[in-house]
Each structure stands twice: as structure tokens, then as C-alpha cells.
N, CA, C and O atoms as CSV, one atom per row, in Angstrom:
chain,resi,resn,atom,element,x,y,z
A,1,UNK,N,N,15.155,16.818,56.209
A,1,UNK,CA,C,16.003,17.480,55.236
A,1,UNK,C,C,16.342,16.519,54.106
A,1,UNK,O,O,16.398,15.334,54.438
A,2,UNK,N,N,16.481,16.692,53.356
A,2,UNK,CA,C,16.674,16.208,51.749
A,2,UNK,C,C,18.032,15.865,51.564
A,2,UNK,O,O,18.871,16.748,51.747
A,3,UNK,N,N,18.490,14.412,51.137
A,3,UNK,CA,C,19.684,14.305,51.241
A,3,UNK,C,C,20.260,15.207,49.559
A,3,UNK,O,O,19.521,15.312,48.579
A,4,UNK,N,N,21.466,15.655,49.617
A,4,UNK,CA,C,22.151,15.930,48.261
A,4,UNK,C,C,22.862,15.889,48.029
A,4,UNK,O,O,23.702,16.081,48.908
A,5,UNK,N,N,23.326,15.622,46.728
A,5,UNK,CA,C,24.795,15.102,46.146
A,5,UNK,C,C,25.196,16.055,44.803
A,5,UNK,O,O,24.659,16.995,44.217
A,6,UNK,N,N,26.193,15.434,44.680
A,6,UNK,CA,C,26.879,16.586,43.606
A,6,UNK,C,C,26.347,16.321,42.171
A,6,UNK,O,O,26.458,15.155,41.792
A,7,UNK,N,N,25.908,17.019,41.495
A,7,UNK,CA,C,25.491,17.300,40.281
A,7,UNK,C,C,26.291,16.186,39.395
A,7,UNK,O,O,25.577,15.442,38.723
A,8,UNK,N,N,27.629,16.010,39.333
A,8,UNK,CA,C,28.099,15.280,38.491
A,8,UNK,C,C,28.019,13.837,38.692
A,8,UNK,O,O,27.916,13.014,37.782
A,9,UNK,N,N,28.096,13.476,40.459
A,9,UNK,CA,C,27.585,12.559,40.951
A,9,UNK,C,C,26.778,11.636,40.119
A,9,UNK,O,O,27.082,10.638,39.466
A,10,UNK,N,N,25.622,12.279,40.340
A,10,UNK,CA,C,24.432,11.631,39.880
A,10,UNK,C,C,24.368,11.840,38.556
A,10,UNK,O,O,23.212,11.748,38.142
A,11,UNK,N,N,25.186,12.093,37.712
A,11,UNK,CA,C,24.774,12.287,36.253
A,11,UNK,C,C,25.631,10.936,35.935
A,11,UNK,O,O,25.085,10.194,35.119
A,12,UNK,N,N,26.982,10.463,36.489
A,12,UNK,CA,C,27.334,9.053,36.366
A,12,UNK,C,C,26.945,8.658,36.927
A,12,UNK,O,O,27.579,7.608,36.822
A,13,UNK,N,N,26.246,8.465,37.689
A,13,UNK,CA,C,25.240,7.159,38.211
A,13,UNK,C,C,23.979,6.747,37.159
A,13,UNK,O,O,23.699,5.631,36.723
A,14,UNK,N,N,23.263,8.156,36.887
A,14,UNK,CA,C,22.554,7.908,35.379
A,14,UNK,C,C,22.841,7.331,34.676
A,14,UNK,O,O,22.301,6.236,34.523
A,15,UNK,N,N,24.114,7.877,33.656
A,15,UNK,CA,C,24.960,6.851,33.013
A,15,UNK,C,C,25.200,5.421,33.027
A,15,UNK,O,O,24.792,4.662,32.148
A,16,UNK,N,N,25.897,5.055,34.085
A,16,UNK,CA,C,25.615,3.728,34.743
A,16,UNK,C,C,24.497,2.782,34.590
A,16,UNK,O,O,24.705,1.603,34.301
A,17,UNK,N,N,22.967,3.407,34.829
A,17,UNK,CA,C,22.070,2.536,35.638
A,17,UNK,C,C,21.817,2.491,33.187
A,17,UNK,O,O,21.729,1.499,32.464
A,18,UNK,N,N,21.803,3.550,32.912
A,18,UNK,CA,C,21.362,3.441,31.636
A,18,UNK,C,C,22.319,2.801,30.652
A,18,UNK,O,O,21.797,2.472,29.588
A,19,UNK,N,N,23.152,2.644,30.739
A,19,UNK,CA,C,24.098,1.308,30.418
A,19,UNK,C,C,23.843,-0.458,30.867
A,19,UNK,O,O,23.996,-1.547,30.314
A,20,UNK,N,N,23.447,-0.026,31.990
A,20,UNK,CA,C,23.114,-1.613,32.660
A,20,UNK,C,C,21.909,-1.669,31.864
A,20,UNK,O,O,21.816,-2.750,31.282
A,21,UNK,N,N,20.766,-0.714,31.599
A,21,UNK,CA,C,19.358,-1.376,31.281
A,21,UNK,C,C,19.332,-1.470,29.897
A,21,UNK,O,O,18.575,-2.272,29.350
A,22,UNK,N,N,20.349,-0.470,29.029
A,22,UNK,CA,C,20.246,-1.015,27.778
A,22,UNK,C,C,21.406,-2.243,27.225
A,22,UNK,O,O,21.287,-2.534,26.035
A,23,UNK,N,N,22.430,-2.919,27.951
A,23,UNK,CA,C,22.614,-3.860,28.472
A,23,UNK,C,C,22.017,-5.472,28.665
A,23,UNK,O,O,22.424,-6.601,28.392
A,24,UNK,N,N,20.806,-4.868,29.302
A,24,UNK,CA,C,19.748,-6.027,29.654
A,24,UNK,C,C,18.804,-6.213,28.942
A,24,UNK,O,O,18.146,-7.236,29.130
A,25,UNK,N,N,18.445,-5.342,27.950
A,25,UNK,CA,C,17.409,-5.093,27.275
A,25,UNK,C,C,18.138,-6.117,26.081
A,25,UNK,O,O,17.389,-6.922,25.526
A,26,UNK,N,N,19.718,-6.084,25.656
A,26,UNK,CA,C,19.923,-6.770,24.882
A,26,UNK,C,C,20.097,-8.042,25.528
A,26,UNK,O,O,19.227,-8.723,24.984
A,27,UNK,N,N,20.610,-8.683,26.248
A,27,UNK,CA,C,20.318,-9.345,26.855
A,27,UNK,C,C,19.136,-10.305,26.895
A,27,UNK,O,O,19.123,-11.536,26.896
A,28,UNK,N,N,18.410,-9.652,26.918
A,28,UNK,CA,C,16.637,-10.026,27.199
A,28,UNK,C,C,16.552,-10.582,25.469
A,28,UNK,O,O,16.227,-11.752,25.269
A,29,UNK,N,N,16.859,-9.679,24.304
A,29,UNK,CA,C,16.889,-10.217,23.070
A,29,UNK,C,C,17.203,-11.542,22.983
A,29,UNK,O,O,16.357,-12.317,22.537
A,30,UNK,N,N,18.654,-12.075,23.457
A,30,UNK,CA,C,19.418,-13.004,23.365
A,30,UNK,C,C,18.361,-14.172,23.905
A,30,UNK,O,O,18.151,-15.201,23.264
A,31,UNK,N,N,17.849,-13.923,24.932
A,31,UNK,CA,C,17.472,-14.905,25.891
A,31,UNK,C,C,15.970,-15.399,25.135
A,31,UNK,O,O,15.409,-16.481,25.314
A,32,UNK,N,N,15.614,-14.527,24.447
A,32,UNK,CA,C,14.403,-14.957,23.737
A,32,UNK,C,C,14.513,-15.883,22.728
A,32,UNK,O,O,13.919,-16.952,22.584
A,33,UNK,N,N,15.781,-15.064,21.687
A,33,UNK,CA,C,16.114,-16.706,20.721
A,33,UNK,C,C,16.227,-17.769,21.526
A,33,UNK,O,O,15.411,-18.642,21.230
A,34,UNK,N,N,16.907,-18.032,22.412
A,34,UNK,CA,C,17.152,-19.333,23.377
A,34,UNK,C,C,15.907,-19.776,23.129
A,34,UNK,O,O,15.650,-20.562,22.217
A,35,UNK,N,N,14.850,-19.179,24.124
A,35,UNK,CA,C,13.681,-19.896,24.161
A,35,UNK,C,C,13.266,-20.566,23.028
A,35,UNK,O,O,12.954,-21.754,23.102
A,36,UNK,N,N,13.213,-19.786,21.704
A,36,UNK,CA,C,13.006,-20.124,20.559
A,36,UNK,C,C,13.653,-21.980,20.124
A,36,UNK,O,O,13.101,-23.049,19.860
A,37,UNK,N,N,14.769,-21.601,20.230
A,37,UNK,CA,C,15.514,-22.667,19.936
A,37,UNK,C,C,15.530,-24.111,21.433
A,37,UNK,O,O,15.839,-25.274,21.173
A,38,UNK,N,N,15.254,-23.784,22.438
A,38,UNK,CA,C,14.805,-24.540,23.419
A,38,UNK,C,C,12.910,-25.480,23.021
A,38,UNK,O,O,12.634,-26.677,23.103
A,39,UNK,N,N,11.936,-24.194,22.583
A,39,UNK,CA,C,11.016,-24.817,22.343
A,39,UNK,C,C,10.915,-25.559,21.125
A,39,UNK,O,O,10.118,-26.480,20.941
A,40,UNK,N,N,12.183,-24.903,19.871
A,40,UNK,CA,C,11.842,-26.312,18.599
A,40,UNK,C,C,12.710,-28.045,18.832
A,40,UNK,O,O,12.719,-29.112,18.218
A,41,UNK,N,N,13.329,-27.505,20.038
A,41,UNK,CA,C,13.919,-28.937,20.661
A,41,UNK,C,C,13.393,-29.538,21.402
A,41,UNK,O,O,13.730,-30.679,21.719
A,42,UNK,N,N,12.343,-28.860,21.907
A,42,UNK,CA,C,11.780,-29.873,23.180
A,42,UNK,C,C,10.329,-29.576,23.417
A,42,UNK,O,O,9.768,-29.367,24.492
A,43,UNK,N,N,9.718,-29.602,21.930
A,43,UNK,CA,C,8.089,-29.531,22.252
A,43,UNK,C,C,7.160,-30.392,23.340
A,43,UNK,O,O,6.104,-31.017,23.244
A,44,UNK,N,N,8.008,-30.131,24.322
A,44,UNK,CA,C,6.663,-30.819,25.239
A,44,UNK,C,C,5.943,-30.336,26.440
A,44,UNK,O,O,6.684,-29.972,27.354
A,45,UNK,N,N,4.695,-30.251,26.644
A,45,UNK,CA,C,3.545,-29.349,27.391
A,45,UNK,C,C,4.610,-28.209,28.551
A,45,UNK,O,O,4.536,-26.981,28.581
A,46,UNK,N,N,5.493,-29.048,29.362
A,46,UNK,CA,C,6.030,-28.673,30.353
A,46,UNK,C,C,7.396,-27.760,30.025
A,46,UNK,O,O,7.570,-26.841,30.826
A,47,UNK,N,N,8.051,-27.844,29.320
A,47,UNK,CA,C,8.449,-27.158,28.905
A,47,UNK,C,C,8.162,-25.936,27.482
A,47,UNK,O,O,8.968,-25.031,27.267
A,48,UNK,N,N,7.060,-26.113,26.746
A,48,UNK,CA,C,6.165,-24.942,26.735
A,48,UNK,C,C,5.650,-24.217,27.672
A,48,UNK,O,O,5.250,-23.098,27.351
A,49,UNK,N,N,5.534,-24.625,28.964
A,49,UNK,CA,C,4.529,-23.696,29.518
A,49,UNK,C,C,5.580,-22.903,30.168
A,49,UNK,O,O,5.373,-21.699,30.317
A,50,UNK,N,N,6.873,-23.512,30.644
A,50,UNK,CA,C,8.279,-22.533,31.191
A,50,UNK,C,C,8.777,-21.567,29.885
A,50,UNK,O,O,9.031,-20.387,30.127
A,51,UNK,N,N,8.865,-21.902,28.978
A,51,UNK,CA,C,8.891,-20.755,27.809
A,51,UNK,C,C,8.171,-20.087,27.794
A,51,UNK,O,O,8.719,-18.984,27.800
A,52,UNK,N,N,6.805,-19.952,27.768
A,52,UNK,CA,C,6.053,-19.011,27.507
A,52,UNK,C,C,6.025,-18.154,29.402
A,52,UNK,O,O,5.738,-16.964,29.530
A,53,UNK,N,N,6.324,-18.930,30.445
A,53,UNK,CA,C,6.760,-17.958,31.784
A,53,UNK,C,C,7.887,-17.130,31.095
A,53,UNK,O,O,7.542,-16.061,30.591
A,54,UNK,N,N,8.736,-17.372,31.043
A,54,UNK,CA,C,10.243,-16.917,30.977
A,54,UNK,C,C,9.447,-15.775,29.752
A,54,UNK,O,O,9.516,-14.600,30.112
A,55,UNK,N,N,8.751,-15.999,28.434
A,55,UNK,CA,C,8.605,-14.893,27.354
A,55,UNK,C,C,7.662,-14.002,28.763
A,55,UNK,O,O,8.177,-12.939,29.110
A,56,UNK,N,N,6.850,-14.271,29.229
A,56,UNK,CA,C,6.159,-13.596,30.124
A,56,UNK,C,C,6.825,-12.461,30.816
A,56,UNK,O,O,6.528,-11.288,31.044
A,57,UNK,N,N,7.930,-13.315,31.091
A,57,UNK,CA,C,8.930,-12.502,32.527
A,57,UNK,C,C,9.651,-11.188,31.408
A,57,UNK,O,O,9.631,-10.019,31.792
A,58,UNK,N,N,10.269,-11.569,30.005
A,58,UNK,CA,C,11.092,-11.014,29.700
A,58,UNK,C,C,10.422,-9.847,29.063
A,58,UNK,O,O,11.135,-8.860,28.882
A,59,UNK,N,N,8.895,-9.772,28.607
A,59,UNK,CA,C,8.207,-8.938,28.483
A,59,UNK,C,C,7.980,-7.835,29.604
A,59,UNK,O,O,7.723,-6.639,29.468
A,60,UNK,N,N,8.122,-8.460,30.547
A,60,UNK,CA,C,7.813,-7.514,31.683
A,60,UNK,C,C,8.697,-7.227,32.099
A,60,UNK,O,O,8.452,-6.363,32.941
A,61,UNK,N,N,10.081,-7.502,32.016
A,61,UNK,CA,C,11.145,-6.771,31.904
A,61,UNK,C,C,11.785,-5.724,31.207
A,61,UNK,O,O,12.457,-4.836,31.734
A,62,UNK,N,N,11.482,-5.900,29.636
A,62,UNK,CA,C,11.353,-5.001,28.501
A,62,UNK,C,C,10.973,-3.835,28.997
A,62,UNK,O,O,11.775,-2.916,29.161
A,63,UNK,N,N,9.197,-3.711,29.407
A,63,UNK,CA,C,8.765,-2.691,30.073
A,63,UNK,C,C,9.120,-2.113,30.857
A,63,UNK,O,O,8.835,-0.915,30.844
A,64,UNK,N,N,9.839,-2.596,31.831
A,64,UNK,CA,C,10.156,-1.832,33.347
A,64,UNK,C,C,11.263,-1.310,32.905
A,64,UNK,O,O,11.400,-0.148,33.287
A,65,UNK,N,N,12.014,-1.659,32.326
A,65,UNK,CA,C,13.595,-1.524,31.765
A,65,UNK,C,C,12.630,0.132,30.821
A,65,UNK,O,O,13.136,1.207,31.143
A,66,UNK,N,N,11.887,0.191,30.202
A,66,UNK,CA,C,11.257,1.325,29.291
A,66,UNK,C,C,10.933,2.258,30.537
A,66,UNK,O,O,11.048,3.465,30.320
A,67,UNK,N,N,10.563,1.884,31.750
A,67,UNK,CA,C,9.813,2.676,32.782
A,67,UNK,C,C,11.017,3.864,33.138
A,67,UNK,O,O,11.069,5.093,33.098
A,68,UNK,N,N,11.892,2.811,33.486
A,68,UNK,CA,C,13.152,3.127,34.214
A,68,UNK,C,C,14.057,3.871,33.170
A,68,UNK,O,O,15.039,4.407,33.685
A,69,UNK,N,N,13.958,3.990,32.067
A,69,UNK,CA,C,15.073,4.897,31.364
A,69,UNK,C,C,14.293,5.986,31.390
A,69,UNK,O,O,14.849,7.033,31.723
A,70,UNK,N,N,12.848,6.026,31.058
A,70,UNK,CA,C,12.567,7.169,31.205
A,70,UNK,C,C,12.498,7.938,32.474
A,70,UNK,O,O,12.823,9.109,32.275
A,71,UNK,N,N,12.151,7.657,33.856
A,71,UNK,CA,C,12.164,8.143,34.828
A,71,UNK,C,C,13.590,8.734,35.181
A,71,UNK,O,O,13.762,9.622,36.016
A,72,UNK,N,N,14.988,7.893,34.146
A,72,UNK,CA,C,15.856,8.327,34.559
A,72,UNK,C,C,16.914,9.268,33.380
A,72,UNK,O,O,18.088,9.638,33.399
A,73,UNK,N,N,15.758,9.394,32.396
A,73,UNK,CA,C,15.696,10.487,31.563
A,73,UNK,C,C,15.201,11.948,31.645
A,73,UNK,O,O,15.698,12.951,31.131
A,74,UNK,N,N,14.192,11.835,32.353
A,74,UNK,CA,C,13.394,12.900,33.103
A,74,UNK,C,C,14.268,13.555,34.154
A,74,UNK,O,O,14.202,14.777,34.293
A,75,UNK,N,N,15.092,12.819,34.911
A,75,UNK,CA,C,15.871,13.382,36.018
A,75,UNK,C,C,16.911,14.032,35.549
A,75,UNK,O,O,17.174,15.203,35.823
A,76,UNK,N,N,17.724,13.111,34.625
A,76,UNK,CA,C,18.526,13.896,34.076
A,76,UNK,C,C,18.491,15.350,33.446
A,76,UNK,O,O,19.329,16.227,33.651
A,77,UNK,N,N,17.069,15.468,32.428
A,77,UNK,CA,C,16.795,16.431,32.044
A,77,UNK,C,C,16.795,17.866,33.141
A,77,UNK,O,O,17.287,18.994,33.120
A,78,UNK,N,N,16.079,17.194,33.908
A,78,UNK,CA,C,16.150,18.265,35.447
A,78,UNK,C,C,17.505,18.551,35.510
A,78,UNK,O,O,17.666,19.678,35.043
A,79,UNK,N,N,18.755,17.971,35.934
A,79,UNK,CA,C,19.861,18.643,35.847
A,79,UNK,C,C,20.550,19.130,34.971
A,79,UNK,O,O,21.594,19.724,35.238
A,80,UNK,N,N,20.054,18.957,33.625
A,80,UNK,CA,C,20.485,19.648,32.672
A,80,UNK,C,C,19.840,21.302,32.420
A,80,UNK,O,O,20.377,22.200,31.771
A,81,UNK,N,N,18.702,21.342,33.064
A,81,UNK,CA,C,17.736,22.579,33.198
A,81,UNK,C,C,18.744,23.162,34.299
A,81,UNK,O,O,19.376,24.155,33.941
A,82,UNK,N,N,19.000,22.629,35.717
A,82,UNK,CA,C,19.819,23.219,36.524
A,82,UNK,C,C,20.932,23.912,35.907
A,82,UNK,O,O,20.964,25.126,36.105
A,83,UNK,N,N,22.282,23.159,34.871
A,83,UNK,CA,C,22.898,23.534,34.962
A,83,UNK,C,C,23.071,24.610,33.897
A,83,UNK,O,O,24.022,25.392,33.914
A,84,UNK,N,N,22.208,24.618,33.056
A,84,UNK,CA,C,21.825,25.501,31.733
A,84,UNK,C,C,21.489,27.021,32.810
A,84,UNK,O,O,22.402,27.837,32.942
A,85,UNK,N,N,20.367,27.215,33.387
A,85,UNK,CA,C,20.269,28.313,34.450
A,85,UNK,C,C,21.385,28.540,35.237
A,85,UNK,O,O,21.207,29.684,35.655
A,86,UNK,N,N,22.344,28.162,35.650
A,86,UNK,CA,C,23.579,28.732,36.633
A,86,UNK,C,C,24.725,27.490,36.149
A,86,UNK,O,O,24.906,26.335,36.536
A,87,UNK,N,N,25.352,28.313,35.159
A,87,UNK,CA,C,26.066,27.136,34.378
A,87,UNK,C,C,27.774,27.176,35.310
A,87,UNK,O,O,28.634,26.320,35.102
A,88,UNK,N,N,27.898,27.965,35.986
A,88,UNK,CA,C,28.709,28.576,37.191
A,88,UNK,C,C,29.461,27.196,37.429
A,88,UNK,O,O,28.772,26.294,36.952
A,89,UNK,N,N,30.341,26.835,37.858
A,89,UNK,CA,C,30.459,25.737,39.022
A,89,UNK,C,C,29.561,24.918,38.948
A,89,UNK,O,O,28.918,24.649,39.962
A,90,UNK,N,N,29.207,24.141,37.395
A,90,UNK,CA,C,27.759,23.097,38.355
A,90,UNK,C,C,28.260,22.084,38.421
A,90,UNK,O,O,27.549,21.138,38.760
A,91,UNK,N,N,29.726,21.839,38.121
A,91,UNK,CA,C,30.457,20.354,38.486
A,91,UNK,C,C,30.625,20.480,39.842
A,91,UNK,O,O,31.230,19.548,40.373
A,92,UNK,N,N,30.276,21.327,40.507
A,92,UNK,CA,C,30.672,21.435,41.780
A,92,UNK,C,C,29.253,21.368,42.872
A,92,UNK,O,O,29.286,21.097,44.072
A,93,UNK,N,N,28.001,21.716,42.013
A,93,UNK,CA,C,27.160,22.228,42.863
A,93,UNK,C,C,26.227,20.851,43.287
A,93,UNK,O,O,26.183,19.799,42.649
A,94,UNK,N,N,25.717,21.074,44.169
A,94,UNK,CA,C,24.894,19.757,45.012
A,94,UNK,C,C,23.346,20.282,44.464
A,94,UNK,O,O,22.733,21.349,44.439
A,95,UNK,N,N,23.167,19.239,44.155
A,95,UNK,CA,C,21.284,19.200,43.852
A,95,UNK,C,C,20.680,18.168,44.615
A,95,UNK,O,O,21.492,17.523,45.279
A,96,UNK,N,N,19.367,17.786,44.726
A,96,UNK,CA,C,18.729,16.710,45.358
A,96,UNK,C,C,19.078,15.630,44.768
A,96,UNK,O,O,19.290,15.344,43.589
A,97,UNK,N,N,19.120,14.923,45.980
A,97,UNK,CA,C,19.054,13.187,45.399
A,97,UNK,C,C,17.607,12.818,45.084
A,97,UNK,O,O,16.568,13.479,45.080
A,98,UNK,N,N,17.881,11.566,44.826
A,98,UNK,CA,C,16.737,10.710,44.095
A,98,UNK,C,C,16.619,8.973,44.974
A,98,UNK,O,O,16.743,7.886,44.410
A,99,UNK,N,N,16.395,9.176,46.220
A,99,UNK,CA,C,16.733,8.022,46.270
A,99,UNK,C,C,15.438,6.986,46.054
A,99,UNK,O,O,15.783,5.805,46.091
A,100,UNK,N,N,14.298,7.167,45.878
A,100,UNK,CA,C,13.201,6.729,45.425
A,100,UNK,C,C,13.782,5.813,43.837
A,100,UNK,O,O,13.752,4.621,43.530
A,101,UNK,N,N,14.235,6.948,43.177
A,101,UNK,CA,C,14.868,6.207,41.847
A,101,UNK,C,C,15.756,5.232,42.187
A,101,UNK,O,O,15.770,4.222,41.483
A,102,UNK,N,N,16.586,5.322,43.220
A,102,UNK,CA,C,18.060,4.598,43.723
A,102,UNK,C,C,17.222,2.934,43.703
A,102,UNK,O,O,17.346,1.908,43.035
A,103,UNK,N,N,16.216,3.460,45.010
A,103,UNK,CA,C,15.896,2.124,45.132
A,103,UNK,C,C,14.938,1.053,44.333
A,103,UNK,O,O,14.747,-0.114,44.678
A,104,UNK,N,N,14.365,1.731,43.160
A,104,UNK,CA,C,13.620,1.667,42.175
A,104,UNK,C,C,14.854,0.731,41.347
A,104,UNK,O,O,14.528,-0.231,40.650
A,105,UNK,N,N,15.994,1.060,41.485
A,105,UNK,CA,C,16.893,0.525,40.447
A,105,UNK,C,C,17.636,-0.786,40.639
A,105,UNK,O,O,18.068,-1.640,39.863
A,106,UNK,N,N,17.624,-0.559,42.577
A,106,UNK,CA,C,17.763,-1.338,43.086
A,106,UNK,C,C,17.292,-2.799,42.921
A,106,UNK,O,O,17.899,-3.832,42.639
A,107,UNK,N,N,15.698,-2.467,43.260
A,107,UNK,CA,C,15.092,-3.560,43.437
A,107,UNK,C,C,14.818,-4.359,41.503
A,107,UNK,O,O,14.637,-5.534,41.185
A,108,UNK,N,N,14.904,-3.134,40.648
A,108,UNK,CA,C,15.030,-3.791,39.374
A,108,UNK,C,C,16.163,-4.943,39.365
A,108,UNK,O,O,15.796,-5.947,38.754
A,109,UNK,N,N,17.069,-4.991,39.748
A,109,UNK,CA,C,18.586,-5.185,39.579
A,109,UNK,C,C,18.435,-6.545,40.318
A,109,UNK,O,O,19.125,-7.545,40.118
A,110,UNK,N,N,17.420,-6.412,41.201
A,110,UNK,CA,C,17.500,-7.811,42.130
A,110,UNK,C,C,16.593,-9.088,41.393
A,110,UNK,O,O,16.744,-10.285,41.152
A,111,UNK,N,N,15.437,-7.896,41.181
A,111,UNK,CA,C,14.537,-9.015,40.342
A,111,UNK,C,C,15.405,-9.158,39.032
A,111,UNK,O,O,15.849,-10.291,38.848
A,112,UNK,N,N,15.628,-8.484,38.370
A,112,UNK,CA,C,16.785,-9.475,37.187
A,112,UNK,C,C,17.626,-10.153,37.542
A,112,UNK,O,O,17.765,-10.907,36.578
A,113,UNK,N,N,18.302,-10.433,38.247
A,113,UNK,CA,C,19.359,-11.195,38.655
A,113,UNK,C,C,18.533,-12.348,39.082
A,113,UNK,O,O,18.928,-13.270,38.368
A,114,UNK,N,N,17.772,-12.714,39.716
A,114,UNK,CA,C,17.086,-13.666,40.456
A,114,UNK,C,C,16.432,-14.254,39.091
A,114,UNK,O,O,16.608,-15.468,38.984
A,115,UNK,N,N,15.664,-13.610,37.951
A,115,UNK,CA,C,15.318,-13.932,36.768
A,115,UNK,C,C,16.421,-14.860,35.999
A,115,UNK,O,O,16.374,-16.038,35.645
A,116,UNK,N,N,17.555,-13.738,35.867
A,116,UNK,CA,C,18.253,-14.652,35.487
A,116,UNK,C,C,19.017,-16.476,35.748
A,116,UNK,O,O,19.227,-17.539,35.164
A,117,UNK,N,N,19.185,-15.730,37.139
A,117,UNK,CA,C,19.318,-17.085,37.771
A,117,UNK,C,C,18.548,-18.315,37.661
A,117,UNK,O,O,19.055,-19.434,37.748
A,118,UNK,N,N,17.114,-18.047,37.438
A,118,UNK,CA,C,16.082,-19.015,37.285
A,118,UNK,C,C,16.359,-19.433,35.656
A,118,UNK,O,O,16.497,-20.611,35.325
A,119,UNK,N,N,16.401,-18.648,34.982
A,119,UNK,CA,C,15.997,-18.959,33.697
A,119,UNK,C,C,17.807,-19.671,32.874
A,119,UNK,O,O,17.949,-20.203,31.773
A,120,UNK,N,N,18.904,-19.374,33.963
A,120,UNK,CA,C,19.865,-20.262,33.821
A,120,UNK,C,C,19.947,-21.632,33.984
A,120,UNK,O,O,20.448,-22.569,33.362
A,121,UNK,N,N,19.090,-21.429,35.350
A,121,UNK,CA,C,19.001,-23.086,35.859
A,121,UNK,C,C,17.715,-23.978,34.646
A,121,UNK,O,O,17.871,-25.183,34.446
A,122,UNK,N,N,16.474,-23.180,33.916
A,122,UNK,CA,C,15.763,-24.340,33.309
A,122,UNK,C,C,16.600,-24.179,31.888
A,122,UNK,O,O,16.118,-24.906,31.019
A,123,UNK,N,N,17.712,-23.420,31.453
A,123,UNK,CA,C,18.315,-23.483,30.568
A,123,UNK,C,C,19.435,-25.121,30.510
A,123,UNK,O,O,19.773,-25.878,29.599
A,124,UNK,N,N,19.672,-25.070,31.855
A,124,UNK,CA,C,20.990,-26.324,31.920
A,124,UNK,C,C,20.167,-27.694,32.739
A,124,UNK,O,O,20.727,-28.582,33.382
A,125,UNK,N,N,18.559,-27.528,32.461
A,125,UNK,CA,C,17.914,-28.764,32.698
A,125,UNK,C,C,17.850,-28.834,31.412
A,125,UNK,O,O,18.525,-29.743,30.927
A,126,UNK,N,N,17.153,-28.057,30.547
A,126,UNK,CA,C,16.657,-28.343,29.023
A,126,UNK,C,C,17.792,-28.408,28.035
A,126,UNK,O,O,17.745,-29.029,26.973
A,127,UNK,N,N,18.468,-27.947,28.329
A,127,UNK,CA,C,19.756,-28.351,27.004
A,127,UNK,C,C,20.936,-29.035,27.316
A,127,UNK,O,O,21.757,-29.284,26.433
């Protein structure tokens, strides 16, 4: 059986996860000047090659962060189709969960944090 939760539920949790990623996305901006300003201070092989990881990482963060709003744009849309068809009580009404997305957001959330963490620590070797 399909777990389900309340319609409004999950529309702040949407909210939420799409706050955190556009959030990080700026974030991710910030962290790029760094690099910038890390590599015109410290042109040397070894720390070029951790800048261009870290531009690596934050690129591929960019993306997933693009994956994830839309997958959690799409869902939303679905409950907005729900509540447009039986506009009744839909603060009240239970629809399917998503926990595929849950943990999708999850595991985003871990690998950024762990990103970050890394890219704190060659921040307070290099500067």
C-alpha cells in the first residue's frame, strides 16, 4: 500500500526543499568567486588541480540542484491538477507520497554538506 500524506503537507515540504536548492545554487555562485580569488593567490600545480575538482564538483551540483527542482516542480504541478479537479477540502485531502523524491533530496543534502565540508577545509589550508 502506498504511503499518503496530506496535500498541504507536501506542498511545504516542496517549498522547503526549493528554498534550500535555490539557496545552494547561490551559494555554489559564492564559492566559485572564492576559487577564483584562491587560484590568483596561489598559482601552483596543486592547488590548481583542487580548484578545478571543487569547479568540477560545483558544476555537478548546479545540475542536480536543476534535476531536482524540476522533478520537484513536476510533483507539485500534479497537486495542483489534483486540487484544481476537486477543489473541495484539498487542504484536507491525502494524496500519494513521494518518497523516492524524499530520498533523492536526502541523499542530495548529504552529498552537499560533505562537499561543503571538504571544500571548507582546502579553503582554511589555502587562505
Amino acid at each position: 500500500m502506498e504511503a499518503k500524506k496530506h496535500i498541504s503537507e507536501l506542498h511545504s515540504e516542496h517549498f522547503e526543499w526549493l528554498d534550500k536548492l535555490s539557496f545552494n545554487k547561490d551559494e555554489i555562485q559564492v564559492f566559485n568567486k572564492r576559487l577564483g580569488e584562491i587560484l590568483k593567490a596561489n598559482n601552483v600545480r596543486e592547488v590548481a588541480a583542487q580548484v578545478e575538482h571543487f569547479q568540477n564538483q560545483f558544476i555537478r551540483q548546479r545540475e542536480v540542484i536543476d534535476e531536482l527542482r524540476h522533478e520537484i516542480k513536476q510533483y507539485e504541478n500534479n497537486l495542483t491538477k489534483q486540487v484544481e479537479a476537486n477543489p473541495v477540502a484539498s487542504d484536507h485531502r491525502f494524496t500519494v507520497d513521494h518518497p523516492v523524491l524524499r530520498d533523492q533530496m536526502e541523499t542530495y543534502e548529504k552529498i552537499y554538506s560533505d562537499l561543503k565540508t571538504e571544500f571548507n577545509h582546502f579553503l582554511s589550508k589555502t587562505l
